[in-house]
C-alpha positions in Angstrom: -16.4 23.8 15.0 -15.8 27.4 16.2 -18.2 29.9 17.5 -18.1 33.3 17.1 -19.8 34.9 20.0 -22.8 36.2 18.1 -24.8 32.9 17.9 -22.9 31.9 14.3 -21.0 28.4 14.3 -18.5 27.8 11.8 -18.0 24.2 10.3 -14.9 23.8 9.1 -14.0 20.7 6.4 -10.9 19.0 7.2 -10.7 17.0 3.9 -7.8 17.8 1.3 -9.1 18.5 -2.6 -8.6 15.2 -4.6 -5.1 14.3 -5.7 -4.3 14.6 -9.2 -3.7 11.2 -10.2 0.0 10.9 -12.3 0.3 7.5 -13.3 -2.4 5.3 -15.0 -2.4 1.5 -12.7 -1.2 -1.2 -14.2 -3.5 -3.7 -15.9 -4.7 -6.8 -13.9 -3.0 -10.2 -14.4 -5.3 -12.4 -15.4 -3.7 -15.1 -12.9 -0.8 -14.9 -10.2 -0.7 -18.6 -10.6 3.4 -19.2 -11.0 4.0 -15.2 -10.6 6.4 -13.5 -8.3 4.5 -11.5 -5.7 6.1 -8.0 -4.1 5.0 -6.6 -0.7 5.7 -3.0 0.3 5.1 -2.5 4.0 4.7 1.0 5.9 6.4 -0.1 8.8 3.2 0.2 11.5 3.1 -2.5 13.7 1.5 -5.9 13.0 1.9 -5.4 8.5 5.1 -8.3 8.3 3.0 -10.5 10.4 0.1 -10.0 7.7 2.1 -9.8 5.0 4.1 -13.3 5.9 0.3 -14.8 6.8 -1.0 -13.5 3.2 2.1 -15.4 1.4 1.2 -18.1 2.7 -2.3 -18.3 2.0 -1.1 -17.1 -1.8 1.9 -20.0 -2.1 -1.3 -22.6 -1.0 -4.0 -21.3 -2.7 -2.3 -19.7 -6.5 1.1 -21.7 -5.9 2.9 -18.3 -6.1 6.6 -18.3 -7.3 8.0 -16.3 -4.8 7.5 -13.1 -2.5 9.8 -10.2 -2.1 9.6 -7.5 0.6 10.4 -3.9 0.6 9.6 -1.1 3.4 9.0 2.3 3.5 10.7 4.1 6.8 7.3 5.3 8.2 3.4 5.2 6.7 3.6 9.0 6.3 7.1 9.0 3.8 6.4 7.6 0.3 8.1 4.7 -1.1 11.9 6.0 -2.8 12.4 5.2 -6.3 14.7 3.1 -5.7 12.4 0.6 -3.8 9.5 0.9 -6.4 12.1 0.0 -9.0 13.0 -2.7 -6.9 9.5 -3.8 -6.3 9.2 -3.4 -10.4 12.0 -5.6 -10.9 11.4 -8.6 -8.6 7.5 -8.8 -8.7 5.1 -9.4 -11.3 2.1 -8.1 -8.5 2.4 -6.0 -5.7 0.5 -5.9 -2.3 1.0 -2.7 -0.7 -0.7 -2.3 2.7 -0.2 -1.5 6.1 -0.5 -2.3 9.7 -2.2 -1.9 13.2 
């Protein structure tokens, strides 16, 4: 908020427009009972130790069959192709999440 000397304020909106969105989501599994389970991580502080604690919980409560993890180098950098296709190959459902 700015003021222009004249009694006018100017409110200024800090938002960006809405993305345009590329790629349609992939449909839900109807169980992850037996599935493989990907995580992609940001790298902020604190999102392995969730991530570890959330397998966990998944291989007790849906009996998971297994958990792969990928990384991005920092929360602000998106994922390289080569990880999603990673993450694609290894994982029938991903988690992607982050820290702090």
């Amino acid at each position: 908020m700015t003021s222009k000397g004249n009694g006018t304020i100017v409110v200024l909106n800090p938002t960006a427009p809405p993305r345009e969105v590329r790629y349609a989501m992939a449909e839900r599994l109807s169980d992850i009972r037996g599935k493989s389970v990907g995580f992609l991580w940001n790298n902020k502080p604190n999102g392995d130790v969730l991530f570890g604690r959330l397998e966990e919980l998944l291989r007790q409560k849906y009996e998971i069959a297994g958990a792969s993890y990928s990384q991005k180098p920092t929360a602000s950098i998106p994922a390289s192709e080569e990880v999603l296709e990673q993450l694609v190959a290894s994982a029938d459902a991903v988690v992607v999440g982050l820290g702090d």
